[in-house]
LUMVEX-350558 format. One record per residue: residue in one letter; y, x, z of N, C-alpha, C, O in turn. Coordinates in pm, whole numbers, padded with zeros to 5 digits, always signed. Each point is the difference from the previous one (the first is absolute). Layout:
N
AYXZYXZYXZYXZ...
//
This chain:
263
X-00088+03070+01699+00013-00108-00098-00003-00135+00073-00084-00030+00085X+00192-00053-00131+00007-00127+00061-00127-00083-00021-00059-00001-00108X-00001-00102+00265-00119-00071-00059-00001-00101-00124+00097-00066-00038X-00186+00067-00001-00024-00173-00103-00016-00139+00110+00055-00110-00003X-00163+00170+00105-00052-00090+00013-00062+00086+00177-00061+00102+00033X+00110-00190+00017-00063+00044+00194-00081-00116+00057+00041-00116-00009X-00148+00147+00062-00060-00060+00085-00031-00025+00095-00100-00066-00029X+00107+00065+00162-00023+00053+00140-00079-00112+00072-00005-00117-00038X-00039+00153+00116-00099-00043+00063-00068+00023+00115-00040+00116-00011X-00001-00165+00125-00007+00021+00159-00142-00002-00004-00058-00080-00074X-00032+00197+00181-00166-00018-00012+00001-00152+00042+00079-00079+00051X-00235+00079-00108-00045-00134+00006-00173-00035+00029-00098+00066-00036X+00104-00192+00113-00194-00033-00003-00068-00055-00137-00113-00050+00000X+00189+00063-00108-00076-00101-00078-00087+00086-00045-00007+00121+00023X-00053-00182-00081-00178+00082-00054+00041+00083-00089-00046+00113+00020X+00145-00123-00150-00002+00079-00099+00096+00078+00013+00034+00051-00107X+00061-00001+00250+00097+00091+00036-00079+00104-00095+00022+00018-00120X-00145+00064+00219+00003+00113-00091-00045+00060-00083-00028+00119-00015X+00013-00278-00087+00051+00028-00173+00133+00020+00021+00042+00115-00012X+00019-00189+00035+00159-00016-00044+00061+00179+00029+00090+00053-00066X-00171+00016+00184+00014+00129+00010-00008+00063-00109+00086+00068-00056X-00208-00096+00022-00060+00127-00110+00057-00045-00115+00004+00085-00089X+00039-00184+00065+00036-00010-00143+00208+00096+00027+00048+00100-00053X-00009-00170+00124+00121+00079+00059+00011+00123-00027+00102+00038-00059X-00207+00058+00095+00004+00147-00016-00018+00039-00067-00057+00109-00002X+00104-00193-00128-00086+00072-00187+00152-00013-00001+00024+00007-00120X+00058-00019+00164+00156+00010-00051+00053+00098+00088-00036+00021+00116X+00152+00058-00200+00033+00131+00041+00093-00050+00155+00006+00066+00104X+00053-00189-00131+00153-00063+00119-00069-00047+00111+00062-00054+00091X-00207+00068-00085-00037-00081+00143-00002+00064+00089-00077+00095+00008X+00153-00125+00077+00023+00063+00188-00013-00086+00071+00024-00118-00024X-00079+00181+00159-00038-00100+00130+00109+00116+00108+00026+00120-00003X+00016-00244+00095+00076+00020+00147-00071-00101+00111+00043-00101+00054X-00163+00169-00045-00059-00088+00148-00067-00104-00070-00089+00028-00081X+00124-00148+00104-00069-00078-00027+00083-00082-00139-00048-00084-00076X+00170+00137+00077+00041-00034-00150-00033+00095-00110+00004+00122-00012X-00044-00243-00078+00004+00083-00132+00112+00001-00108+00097-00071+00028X-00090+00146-00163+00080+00008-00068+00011+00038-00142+00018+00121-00007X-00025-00195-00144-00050+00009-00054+00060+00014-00129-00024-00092-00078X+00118+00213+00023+00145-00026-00086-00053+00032-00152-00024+00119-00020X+00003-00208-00088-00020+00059-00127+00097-00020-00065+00062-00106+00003X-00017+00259-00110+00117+00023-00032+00035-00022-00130+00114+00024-00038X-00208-00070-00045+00009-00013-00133-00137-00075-00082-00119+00018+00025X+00184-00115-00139-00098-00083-00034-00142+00078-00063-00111-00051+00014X+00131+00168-00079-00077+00094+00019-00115-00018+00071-00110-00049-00024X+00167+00103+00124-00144+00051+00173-00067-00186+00018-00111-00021+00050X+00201-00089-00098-00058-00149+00016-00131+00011-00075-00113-00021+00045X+00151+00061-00178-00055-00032-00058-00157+00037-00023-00095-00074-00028X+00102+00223+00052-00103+00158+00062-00083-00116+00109-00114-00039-00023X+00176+00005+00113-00081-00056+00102+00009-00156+00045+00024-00048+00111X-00071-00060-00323+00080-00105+00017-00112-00064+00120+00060-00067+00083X-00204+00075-00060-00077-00071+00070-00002+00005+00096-00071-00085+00055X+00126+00159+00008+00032+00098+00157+00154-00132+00043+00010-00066+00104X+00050+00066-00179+00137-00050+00005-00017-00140+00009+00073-00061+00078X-00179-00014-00163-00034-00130+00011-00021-00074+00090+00054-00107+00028X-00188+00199+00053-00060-00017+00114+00141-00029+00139+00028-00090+00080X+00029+00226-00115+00114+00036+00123+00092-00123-00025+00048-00043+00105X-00017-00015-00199+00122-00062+00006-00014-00185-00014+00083-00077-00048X-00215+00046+00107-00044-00091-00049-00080-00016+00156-00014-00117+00036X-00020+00188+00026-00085+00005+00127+00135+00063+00122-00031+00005+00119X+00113+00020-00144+00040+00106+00126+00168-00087+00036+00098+00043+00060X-00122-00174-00125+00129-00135+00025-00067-00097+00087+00059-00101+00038X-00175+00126-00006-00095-00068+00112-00003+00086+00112-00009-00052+00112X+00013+00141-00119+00030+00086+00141+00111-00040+00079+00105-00021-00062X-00103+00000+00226+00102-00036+00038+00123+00143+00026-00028+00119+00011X+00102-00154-00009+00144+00100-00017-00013+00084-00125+00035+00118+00007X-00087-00172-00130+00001+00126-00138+00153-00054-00070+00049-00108+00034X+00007+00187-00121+00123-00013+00000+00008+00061-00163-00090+00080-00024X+00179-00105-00083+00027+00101-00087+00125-00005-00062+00067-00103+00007X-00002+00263-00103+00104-00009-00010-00034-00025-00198-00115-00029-00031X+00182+00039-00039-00008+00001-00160+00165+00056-00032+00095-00070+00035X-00080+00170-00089+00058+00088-00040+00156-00002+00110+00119-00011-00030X-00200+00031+00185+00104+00008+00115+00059-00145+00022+00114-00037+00030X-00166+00005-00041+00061-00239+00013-00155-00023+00107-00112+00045-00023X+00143-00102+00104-00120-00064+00099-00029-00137-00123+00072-00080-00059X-00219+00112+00065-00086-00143-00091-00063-00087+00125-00098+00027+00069X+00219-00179-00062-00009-00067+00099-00035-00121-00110+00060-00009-00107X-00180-00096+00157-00099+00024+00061-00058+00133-00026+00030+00031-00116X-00117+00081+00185-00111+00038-00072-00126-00049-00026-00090-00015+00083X+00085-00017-00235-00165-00079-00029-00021+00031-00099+00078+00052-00080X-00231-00088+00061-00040+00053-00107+00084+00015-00148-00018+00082-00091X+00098-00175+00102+00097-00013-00074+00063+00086-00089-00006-00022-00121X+00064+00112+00165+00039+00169-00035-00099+00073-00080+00037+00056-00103X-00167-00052+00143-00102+00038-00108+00028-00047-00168+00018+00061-00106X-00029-00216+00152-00064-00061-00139+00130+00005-00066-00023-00008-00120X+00149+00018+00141+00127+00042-00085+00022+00115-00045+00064+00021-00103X-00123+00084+00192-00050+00109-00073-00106+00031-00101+00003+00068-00102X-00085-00131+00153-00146-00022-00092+00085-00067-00146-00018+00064-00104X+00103-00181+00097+00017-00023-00092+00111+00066-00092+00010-00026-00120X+00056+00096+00173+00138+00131-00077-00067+00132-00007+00017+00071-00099X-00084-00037+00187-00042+00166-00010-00119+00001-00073-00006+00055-00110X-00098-00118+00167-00170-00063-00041+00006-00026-00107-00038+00081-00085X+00087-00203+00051-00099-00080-00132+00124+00064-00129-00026+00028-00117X+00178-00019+00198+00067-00056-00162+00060+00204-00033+00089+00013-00085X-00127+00081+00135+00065+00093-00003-00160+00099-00024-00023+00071-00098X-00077-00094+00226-00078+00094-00070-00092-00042-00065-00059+00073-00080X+00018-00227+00104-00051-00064-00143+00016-00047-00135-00066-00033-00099X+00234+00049+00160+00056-00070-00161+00099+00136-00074+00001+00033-00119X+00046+00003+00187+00110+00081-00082-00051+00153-00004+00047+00074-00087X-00130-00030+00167-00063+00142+00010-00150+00013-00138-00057+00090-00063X+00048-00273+00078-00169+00034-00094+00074-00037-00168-00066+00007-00103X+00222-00049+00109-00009-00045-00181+00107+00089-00061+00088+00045+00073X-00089-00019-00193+00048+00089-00119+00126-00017-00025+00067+00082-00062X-00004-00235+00127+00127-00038-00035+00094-00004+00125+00087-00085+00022X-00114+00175+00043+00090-00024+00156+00142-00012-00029+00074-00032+00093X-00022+00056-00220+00138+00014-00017+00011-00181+00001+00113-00037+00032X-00209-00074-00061+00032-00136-00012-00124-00052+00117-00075-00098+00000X+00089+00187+00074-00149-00107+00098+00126-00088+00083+00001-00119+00031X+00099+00222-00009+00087-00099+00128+00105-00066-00074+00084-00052+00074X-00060+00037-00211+00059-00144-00073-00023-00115+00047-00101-00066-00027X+00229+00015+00134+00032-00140+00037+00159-00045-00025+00087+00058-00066X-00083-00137+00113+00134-00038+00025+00096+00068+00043+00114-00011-00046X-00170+00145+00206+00091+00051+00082-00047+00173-00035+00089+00086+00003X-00198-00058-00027-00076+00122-00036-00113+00023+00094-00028+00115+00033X-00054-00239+00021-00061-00004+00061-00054-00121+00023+00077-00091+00030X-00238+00061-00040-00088-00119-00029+00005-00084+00115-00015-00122-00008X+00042+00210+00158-00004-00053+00111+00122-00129+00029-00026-00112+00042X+00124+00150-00068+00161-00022-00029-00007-00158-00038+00095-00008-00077X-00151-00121+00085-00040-00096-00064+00119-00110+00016+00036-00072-00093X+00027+00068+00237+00025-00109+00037+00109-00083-00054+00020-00122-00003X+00068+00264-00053+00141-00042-00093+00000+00046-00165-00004+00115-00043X+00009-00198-00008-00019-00019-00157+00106+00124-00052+00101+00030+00063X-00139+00030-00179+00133+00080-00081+00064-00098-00128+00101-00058-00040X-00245+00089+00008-00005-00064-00149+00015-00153-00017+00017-00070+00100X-00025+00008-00239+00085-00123+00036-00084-00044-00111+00029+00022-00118X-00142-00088+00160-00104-00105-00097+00055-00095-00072+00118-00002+00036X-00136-00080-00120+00008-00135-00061+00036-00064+00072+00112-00047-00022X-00201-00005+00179+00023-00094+00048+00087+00047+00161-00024-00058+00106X+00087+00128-00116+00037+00110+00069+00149-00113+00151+00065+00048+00092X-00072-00199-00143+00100-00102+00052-00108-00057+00106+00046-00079+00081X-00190+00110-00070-00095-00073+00082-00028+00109+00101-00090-00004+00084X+00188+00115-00102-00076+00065+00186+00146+00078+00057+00098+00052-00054X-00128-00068+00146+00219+00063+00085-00062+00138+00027+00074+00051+00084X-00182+00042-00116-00028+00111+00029+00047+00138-00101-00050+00112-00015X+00131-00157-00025+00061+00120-00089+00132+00058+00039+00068-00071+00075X-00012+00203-00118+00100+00081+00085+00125-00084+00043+00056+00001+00109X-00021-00087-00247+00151-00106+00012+00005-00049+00133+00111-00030+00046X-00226+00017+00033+00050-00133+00093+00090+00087+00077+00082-00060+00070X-00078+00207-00068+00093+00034+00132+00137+00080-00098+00010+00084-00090X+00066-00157+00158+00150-00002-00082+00112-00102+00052-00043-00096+00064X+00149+00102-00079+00086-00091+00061+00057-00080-00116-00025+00034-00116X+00117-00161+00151+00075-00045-00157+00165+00058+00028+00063+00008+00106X-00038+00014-00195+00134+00053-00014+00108-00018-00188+00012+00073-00098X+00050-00234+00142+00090-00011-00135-00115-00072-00111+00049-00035-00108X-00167+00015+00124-00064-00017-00138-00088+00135-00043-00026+00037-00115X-00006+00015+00218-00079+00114-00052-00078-00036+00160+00044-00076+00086X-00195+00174-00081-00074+00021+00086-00014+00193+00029-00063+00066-00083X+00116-00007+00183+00021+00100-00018-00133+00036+00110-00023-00036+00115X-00055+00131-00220-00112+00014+00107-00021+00122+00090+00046+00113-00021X-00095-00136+00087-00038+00144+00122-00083+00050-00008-00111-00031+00046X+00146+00136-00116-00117+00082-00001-00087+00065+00128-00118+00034+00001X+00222-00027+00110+00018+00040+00148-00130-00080+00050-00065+00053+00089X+00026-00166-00136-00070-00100+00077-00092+00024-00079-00109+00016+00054X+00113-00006-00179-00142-00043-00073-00045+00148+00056-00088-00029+00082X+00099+00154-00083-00050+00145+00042-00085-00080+00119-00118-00032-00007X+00207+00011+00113-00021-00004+00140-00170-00104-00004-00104+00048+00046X+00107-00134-00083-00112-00133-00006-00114+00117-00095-00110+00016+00053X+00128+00038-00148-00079+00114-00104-00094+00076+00146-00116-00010+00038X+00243+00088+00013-00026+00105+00128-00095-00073+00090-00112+00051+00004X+00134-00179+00083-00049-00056+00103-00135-00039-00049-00091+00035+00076X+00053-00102-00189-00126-00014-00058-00079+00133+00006-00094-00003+00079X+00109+00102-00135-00012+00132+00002-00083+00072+00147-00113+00045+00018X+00226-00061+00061-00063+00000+00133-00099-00080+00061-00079+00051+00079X+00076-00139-00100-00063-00152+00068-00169+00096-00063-00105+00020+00062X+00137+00012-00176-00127-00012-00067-00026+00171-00002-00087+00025-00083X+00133+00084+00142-00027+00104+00029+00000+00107-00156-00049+00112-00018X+00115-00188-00060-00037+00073-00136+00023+00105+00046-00104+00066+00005X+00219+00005+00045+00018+00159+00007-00071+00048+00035+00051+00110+00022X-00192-00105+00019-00068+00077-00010-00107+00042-00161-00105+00064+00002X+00145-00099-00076-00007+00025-00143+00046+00096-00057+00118-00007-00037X-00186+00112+00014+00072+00131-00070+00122-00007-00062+00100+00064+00031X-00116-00181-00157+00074+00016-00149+00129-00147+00057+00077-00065-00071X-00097+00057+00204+00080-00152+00014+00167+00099+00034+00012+00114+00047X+00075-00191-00083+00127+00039-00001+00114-00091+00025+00029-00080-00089X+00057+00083+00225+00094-00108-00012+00100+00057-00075+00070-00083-00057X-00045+00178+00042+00099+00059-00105-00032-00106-00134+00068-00096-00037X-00163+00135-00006-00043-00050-00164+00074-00135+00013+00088-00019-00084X-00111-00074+00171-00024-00115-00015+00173-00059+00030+00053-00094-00060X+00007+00171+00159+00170-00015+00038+00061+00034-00197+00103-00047-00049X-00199+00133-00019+00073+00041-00149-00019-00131-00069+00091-00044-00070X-00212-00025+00086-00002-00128-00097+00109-00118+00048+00070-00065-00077X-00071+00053+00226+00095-00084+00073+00142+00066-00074+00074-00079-00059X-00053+00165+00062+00126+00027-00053+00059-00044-00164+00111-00030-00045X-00285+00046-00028+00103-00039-00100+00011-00160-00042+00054-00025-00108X-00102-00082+00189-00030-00097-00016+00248-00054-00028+00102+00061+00031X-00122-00165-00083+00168-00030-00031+00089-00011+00141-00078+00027+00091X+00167-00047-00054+00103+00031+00134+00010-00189-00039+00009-00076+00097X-00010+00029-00210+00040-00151+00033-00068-00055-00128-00039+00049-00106X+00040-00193+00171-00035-00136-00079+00092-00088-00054+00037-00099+00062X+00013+00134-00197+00069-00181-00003-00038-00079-00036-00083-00008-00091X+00153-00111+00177-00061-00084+00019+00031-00113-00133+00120-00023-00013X-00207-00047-00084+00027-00119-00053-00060-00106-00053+00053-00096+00056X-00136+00056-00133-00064-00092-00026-00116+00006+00023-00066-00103+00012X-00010+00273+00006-00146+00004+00016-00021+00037+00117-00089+00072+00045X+00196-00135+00014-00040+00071+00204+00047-00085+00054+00102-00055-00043X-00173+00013+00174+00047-00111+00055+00048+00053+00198-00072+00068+00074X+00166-00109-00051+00050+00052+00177-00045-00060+00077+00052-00109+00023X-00163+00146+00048-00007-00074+00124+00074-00015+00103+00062+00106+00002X-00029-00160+00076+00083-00027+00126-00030-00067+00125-00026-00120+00008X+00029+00188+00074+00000-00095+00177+00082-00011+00033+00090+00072-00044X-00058-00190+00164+00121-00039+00062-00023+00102+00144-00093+00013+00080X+00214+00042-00093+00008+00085+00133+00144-00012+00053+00091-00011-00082X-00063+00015+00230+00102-00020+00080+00083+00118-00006-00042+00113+00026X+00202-00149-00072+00042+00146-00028+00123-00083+00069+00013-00115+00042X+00078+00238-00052+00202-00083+00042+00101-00078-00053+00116-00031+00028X-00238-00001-00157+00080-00105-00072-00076-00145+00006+00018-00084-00089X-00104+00062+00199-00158-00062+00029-00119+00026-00071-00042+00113-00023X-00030-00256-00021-00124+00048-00053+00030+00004-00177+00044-00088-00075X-00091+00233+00046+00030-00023-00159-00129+00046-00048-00084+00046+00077X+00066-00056-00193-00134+00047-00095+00066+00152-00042+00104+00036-00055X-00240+00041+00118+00045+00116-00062-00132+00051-00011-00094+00008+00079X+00126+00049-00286-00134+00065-00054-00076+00097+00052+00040+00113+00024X-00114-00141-00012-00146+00128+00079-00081+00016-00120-00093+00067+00044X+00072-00083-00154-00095+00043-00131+00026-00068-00094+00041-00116-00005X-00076+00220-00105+00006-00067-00138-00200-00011-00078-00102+00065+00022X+00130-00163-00099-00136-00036-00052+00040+00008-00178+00105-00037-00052X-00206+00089-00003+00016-00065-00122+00003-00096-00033-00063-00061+00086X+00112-00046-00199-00027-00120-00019-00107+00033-00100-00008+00105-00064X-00093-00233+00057-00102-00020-00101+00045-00022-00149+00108-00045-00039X-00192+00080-00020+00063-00035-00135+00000-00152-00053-00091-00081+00016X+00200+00062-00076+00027-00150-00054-00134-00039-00092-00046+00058-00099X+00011-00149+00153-00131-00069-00087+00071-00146-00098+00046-00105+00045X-00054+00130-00126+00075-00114-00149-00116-00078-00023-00118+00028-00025X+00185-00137+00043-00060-00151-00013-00049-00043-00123+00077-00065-00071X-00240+00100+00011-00069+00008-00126-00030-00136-00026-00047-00040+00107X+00047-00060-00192-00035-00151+00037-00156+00022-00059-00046+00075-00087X-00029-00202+00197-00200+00009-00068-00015+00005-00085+00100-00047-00054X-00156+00072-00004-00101-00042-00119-00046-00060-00018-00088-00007+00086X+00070-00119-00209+00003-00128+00060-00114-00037-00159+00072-00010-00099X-00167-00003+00080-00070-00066-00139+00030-00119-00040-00080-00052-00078X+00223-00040+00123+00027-00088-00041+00036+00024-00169+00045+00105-00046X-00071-00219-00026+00063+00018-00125+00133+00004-00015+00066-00072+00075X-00016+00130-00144+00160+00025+00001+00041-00159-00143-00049-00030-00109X+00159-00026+00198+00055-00121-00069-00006+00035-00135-00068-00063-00081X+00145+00173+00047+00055+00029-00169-00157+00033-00082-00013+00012-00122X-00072-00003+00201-00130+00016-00064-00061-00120-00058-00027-00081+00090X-00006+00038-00213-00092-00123+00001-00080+00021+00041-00031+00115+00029X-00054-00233-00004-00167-00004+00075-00077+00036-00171+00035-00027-00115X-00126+00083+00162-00153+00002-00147-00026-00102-00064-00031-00104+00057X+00042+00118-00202-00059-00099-00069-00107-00065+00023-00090+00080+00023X+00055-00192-00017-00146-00063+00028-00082+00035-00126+00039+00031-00112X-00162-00045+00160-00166+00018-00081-00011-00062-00079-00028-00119+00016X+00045+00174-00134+00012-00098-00131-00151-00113-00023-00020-00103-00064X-00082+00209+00176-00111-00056-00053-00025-00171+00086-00046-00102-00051X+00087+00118+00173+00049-00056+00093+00136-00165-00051+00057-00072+00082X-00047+00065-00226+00124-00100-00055-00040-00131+00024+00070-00097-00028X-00198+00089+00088-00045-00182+00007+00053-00024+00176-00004-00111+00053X+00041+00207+00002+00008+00008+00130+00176+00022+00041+00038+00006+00117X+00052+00003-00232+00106+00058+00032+00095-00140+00026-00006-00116-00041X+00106+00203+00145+00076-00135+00055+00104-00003-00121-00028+00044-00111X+00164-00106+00148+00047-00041-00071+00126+00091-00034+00049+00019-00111X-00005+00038+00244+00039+00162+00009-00028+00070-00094+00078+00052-00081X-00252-00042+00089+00007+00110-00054-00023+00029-00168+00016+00097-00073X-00067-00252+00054+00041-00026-00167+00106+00050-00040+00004+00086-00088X+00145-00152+00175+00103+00043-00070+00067+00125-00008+00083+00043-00080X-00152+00019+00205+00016+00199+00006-00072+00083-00130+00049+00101-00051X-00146-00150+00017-00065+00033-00090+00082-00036-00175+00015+00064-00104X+00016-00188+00149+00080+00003-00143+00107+00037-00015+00045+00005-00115X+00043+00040+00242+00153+00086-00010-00052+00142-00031+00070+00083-00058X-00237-00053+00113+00005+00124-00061-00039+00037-00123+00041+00105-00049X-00128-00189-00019+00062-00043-00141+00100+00018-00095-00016+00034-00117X+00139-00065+00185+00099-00004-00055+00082+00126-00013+00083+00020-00088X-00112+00057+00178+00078+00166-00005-00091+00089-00123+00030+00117-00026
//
């Protein structure tokens, strides 16, 4: 069975070598040649059986000089602790803490891509969805008044995140699944009043011309509401004066009083 995950490692003086031994030999893949060692676990499984053993090893044995490791046959350059805690956070917390302990595994990995890890490129398309360039549209070319998108690219950026962040080592993780959602996303955009083209000037054989590299949504039109204003409105008369108040009234307002009188 192909490894998950290799470790290797040259004897050593440091004090806790032989821990790093004994914890080594609780896994079925550990072999020594002389003074190299060798350390292949084959499935998230046996990680998991021996997650404290694995902690120690993969967190202590990137300080050793000449230790080296592979992750599913790819050399993990740097090796550092690094590799752990991306595991710790796909295999560890979100698979056997999250999706192994709840009732709804059919919606634990409901995201955008089919997977929580998956963050960096948007699917879905919020309200305010014109304030971030992280959603699938940006990769696409312009062609005629339409934005014809690539799906080719958006997979590929899906995939490379993927790796970066070691998800495949996740039982239920699938690039299949996720190439099916890429697929059914639309082949094009047209383009018209609620999308706007970006463009750079780039040197081509006809010189420098603007040519579109992304589309944005436009914001929505905001309509010009006038204040609110507690002024009295002209066609309004002002209030009758205080009848009680008549030794005090101007001369105005005598005669307002007696036009209203008269209606």
């Amino acid at each position: 069975m192909p490894s998950l995950v290799t470790l290797r490692f040259c004897r050593s003086t440091a004090k806790d070598f032989k821990e790093l031994l004994t914890r080594c030999k609780r896994f079925d893949g550990f072999s020594q040649d002389g003074d190299r060692y060798q350390l292949s676990i084959t499935s998230p499984n046996e990680l998991l059986q021996h997650w404290s053993d694995f902690m120690v090893l993969a967190t202590r044995l990137p300080k050793l000089s000449g230790s080296s490791a592979t992750f599913m046959g790819d050399d993990v350059v740097p090796f550092t602790p690094e590799l752990f805690y991306k595991i710790q956070d796909s295999l560890y917390y979100c698979y056997h803490n999250g999706y192994q302990s709840t009732s709804f595994r059919g919606q634990f990995c409901d995201s955008d891509w089919g997977c929580k890890h998956l963050n960096k490129m948007l699917r879905y398309l919020p309200a305010d969805r014109w304030q971030s360039v992280r959603h699938w549209y940006r990769y696409g070319r312009y062609v005629a008044g339409e934005w014809m998108i690539d799906k080719g690219a958006i997979f590929q950026a899906l995939k490379t995140e993927a790796e970066l962040k070691r998800l495949s080592v996740c039982p239920v993780f699938s690039l299949q699944s996720i190439k099916a959602i890429v697929d059914q996303l639309p082949d094009k955009i047209t383009i018209d009043h609620t999308w706007q083209v970006l463009t750079r000037s780039e040197v081509t054989e006809r010189g420098i011309v603007d040519v579109p590299y992304m589309i944005l949504p436009n914001p929505p039109v905001q309509h010009d509401i006038e204040p609110f204003s507690d002024a009295p409105d002209e066609d309004v008369p002002p209030p009758m004066p205080n009848v009680a108040d008549v030794d005090k009234w101007t001369e105005e307002e005598i005669n307002r009083f007696l036009d209203g009188m008269k209606r």
